[in-house]
MMTF fields as JSON, N, C-alpha, C and O atoms, coordinates in Angstrom:
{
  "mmtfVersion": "1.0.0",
  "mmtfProducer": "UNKNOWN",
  "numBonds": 391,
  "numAtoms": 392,
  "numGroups": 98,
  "numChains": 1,
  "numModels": 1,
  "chainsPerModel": [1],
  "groupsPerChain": [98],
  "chainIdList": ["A"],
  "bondAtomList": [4, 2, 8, 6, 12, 10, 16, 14, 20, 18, 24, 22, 28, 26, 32, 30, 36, 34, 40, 38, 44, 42, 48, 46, 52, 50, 56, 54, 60, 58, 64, 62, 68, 66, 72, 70, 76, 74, 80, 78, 84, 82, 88, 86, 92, 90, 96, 94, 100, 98, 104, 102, 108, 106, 112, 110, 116, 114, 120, 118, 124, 122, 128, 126, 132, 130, 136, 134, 140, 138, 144, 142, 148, 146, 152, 150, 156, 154, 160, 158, 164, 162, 168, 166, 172, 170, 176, 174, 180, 178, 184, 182, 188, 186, 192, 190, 196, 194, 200, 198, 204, 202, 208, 206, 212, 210, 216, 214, 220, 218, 224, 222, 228, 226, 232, 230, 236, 234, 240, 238, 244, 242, 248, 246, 252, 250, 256, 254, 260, 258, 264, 262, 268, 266, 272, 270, 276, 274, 280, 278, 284, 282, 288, 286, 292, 290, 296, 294, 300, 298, 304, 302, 308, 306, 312, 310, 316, 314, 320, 318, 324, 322, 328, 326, 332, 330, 336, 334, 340, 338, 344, 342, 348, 346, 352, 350, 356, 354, 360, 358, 364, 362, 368, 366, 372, 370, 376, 374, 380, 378, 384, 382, 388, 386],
  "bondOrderList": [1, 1, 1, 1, 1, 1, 1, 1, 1, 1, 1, 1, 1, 1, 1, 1, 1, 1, 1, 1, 1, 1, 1, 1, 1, 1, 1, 1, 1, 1, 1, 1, 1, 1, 1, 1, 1, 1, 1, 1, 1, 1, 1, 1, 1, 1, 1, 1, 1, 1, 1, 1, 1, 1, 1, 1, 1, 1, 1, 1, 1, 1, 1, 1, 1, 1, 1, 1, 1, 1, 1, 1, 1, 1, 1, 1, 1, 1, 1, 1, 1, 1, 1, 1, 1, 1, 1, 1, 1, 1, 1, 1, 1, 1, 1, 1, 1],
  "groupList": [{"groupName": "UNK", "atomNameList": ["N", "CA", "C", "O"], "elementList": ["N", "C", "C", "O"], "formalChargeList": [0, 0, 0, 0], "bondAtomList": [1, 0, 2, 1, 3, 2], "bondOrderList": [1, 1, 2], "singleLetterCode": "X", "chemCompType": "L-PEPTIDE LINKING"}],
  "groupTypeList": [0, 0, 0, 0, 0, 0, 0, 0, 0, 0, 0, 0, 0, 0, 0, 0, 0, 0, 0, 0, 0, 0, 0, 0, 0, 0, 0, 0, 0, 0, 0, 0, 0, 0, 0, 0, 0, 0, 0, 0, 0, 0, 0, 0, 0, 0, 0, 0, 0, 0, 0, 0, 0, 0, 0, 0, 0, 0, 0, 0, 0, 0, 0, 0, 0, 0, 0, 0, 0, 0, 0, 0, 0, 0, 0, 0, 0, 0, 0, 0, 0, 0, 0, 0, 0, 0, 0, 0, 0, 0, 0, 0, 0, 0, 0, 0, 0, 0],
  "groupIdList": [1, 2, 3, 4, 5, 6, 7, 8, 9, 10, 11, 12, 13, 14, 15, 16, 17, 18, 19, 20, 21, 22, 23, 24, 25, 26, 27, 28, 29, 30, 31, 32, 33, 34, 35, 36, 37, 38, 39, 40, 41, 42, 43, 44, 45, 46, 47, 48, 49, 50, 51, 52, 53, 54, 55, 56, 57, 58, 59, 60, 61, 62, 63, 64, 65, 66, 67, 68, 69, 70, 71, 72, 73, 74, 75, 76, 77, 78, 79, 80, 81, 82, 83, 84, 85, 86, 87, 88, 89, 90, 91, 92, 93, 94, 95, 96, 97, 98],
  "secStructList": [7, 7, 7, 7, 6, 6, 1, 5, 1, 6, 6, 1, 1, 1, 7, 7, 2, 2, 2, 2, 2, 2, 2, 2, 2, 6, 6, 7, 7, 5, 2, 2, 2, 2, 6, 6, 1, 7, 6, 6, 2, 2, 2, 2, 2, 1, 7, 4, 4, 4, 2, 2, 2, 2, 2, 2, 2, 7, 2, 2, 2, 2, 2, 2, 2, 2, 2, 2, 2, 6, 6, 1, 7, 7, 7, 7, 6, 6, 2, 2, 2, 2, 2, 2, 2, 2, 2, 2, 2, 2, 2, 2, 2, 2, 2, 2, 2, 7],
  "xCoordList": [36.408, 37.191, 38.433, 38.459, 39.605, 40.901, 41.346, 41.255, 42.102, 42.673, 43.742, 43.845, 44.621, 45.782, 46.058, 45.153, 47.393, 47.017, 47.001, 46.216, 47.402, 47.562, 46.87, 47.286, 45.699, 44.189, 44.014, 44.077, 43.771, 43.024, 41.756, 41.325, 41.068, 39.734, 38.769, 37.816, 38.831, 38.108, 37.736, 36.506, 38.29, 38.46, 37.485, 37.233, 36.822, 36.424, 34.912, 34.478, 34.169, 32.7, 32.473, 33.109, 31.072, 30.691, 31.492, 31.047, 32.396, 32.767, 32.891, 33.572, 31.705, 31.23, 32.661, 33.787, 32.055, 32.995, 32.95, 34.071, 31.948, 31.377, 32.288, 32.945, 32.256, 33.053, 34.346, 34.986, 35.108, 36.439, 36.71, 37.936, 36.428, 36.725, 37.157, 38.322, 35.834, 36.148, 37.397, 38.371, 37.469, 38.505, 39.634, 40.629, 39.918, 41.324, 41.295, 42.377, 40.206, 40.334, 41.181, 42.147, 40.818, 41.506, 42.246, 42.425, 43.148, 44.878, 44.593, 45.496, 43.177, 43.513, 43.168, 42.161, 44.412, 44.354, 44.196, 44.055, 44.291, 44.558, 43.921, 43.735, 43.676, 42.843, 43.581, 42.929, 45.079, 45.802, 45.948, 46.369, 45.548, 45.219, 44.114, 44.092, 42.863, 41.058, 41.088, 40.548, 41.933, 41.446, 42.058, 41.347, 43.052, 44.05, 43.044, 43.429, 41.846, 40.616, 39.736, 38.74, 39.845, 38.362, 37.082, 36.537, 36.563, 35.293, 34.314, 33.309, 34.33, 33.434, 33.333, 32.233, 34.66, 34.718, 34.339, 33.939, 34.455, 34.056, 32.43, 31.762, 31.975, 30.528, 30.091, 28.995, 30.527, 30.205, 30.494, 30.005, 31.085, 31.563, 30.679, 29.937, 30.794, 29.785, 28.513, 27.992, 28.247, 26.557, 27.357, 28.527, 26.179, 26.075, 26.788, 27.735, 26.227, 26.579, 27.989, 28.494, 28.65, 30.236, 30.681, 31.899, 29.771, 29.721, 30.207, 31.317, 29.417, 29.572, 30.705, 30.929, 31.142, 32.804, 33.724, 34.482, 33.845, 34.779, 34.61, 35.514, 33.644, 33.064, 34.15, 35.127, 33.321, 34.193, 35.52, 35.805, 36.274, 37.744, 38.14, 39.006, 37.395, 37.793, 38.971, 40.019, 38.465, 39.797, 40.822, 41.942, 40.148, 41.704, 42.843, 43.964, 42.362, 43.031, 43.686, 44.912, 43.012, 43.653, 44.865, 45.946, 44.49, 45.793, 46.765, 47.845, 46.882, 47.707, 48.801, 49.912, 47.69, 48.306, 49.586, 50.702, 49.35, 50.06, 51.257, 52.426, 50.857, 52.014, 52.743, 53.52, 52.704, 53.636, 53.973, 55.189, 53.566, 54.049, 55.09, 56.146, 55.126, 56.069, 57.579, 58.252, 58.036, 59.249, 59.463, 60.52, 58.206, 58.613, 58.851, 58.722, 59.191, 59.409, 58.023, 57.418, 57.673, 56.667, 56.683, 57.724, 55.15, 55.315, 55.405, 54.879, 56.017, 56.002, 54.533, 53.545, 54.468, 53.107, 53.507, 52.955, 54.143, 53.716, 53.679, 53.272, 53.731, 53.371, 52.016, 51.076, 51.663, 50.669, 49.309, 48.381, 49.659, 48.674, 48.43, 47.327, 49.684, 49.743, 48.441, 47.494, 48.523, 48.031, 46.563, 45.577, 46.557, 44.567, 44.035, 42.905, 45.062, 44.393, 44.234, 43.741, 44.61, 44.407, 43.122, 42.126, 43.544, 42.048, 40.67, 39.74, 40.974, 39.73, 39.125, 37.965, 40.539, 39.495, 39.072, 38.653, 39.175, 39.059, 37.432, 36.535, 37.126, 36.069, 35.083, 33.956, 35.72, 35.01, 34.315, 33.11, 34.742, 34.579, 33.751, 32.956, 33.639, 32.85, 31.557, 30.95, 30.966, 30.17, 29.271, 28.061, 29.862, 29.789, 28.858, 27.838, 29.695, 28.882, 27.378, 26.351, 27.503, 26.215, 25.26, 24.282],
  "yCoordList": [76.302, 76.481, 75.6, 74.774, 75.706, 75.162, 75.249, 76.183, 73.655, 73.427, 72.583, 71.667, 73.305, 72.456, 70.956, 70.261, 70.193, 68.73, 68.367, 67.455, 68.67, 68.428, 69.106, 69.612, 69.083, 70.072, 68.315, 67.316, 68.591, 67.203, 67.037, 68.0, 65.864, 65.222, 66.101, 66.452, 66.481, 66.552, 67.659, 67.663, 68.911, 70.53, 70.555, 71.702, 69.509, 69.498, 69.863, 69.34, 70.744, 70.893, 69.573, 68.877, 69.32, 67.619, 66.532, 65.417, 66.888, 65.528, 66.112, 67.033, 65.017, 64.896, 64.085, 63.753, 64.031, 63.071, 61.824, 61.359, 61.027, 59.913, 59.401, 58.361, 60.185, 59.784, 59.98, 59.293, 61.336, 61.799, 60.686, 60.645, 59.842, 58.832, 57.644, 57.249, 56.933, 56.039, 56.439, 55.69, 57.98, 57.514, 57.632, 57.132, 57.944, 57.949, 56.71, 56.315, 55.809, 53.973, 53.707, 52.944, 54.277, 53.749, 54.169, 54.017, 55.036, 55.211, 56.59, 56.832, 57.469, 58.532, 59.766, 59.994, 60.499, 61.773, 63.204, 64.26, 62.779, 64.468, 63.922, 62.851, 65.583, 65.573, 64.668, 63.866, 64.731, 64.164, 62.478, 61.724, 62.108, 61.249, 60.158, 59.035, 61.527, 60.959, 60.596, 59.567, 61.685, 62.119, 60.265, 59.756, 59.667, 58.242, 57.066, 55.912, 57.313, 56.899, 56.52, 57.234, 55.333, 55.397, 55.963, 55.479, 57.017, 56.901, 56.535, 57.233, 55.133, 54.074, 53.769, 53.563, 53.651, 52.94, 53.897, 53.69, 54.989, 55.959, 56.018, 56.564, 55.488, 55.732, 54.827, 55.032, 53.617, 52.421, 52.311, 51.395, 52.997, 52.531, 54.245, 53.926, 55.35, 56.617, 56.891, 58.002, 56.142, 56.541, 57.732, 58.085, 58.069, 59.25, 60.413, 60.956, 60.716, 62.167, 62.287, 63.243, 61.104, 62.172, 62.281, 62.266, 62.414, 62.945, 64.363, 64.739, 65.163, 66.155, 67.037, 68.246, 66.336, 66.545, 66.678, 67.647, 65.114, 65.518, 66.337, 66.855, 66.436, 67.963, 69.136, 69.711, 69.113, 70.356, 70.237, 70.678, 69.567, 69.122, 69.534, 70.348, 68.865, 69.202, 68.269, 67.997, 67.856, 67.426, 68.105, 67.776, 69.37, 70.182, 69.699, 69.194, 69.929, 69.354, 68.154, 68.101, 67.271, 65.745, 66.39, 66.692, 66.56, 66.835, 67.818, 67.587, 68.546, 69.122, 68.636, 68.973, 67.601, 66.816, 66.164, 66.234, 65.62, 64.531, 65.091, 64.77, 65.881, 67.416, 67.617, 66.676, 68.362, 68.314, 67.069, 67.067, 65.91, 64.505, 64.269, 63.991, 64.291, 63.763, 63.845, 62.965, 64.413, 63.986, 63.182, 62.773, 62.925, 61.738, 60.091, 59.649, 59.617, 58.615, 57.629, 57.314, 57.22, 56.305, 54.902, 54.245, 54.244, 53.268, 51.679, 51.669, 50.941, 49.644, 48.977, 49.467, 48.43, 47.737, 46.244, 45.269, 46.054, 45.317, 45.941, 45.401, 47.405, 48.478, 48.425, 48.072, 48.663, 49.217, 48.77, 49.334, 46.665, 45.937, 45.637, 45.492, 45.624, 45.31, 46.269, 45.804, 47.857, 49.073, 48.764, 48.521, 48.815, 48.441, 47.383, 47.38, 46.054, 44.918, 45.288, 44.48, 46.413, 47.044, 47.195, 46.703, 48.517, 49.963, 48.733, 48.861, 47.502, 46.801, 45.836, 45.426, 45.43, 44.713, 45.966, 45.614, 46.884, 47.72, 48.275, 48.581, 48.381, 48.941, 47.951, 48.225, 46.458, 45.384, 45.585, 45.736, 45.654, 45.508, 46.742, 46.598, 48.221, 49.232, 48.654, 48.08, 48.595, 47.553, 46.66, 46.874, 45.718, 45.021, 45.719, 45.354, 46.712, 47.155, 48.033, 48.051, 48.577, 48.739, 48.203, 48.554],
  "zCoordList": [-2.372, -1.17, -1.277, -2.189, -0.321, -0.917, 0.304, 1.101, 0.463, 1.693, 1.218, 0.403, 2.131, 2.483, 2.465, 2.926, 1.911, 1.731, 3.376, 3.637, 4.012, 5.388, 6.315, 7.358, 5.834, 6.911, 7.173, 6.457, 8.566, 9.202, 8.483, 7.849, 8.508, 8.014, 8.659, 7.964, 9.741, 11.199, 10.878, 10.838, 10.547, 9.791, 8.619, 8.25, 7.884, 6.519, 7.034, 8.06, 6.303, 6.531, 6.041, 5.25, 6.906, 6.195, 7.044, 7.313, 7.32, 8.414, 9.658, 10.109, 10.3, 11.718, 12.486, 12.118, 13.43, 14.862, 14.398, 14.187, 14.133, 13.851, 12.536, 12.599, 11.427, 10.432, 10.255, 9.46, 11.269, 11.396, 12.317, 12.217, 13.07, 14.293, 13.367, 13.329, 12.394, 11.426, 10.695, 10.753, 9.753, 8.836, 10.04, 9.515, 11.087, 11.754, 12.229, 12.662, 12.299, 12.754, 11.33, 11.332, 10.325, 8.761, 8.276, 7.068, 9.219, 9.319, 8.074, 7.273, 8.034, 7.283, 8.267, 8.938, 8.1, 9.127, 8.658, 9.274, 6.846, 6.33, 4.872, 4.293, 4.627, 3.005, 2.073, 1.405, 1.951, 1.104, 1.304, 0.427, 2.525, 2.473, 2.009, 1.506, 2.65, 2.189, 0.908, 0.5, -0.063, -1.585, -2.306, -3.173, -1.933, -2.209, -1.974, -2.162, -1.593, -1.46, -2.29, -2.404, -3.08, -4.314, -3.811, -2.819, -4.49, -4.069, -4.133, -3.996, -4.399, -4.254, -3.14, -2.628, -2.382, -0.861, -0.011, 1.135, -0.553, 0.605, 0.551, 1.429, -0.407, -0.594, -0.153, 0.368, -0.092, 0.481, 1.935, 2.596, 2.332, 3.526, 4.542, 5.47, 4.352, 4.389, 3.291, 3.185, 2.783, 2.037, 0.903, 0.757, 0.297, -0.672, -0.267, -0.836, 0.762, 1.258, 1.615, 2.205, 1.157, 1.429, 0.207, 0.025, -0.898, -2.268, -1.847, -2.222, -1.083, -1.287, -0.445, -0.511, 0.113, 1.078, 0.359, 0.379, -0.865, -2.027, -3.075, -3.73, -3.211, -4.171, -3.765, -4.243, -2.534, -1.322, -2.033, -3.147, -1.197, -1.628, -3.049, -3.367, -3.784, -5.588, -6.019, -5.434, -7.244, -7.862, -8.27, -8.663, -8.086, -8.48, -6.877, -6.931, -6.105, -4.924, -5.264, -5.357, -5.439, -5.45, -6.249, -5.744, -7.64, -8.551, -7.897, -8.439, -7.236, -6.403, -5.073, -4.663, -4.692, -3.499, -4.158, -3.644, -5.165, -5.907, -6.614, -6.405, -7.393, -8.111, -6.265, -6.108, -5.177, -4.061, -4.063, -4.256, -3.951, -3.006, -3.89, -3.322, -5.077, -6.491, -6.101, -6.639, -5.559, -4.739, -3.814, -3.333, -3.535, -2.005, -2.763, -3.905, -1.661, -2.214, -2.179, -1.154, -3.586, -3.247, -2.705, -2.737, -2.026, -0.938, -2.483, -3.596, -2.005, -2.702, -3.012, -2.465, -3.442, -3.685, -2.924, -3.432, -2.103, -0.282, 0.056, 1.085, 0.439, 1.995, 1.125, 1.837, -0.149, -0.434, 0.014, 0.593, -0.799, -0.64, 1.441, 1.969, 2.138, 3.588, 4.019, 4.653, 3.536, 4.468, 3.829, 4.525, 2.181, 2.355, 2.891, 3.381, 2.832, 3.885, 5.332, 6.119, 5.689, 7.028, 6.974, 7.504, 5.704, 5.52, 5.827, 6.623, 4.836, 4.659, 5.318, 5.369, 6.02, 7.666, 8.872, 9.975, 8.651, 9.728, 8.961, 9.746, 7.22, 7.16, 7.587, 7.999, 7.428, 7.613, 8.75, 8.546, 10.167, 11.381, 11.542, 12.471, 10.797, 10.958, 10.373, 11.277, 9.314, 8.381, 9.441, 9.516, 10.203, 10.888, 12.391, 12.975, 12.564, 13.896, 13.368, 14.047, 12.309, 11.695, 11.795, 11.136]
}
């Protein structure tokens, strides 16, 4: 199946309220965003089962997102490191309410 880089999280079979709520606490709103995601952290931070969301997704996707974005301008590595010290006190504080 094949979606758009800009299908909301929320749209994806496999993501509930519960986890579309988290990744929009973690400033991700769209596939092209989720996929910029190690998926380690996503496994760590959602369990196993959002193994199978990015399955869904496909890497052919990721490689696609990236082939469109290639004109934009990319973010610096201070926006970069600033926005995961976000992503990662915010997974912190999810973690936490667990």
């Amino acid at each position: 199946m094949a979606f758009a880089h800009n299908t909301p999280v929320q749209f994806i079979p496999g993501i509930g309220a519960r986890t579309a709520a988290v990744l929009h606490e973690l400033d991700i709103h769209t596939i092209s965003e989720l996929v910029r995601v190690p998926e380690k952290v996503l496994i760590e931070l959602f369990g196993p089962s959002i193994r199978s969301v990015l399955t869904l997704i496909g890497s052919t996707q990721q490689k696609h997102i990236y082939s469109v974005h290639s004109h934009i301008q990319q973010p610096t590595f201070k926006q970069e490191k600033k926005s995961f010290m976000k992503r990662l006190h915010l997974a912190a504080q999810f973690v936490m309410m667990l």
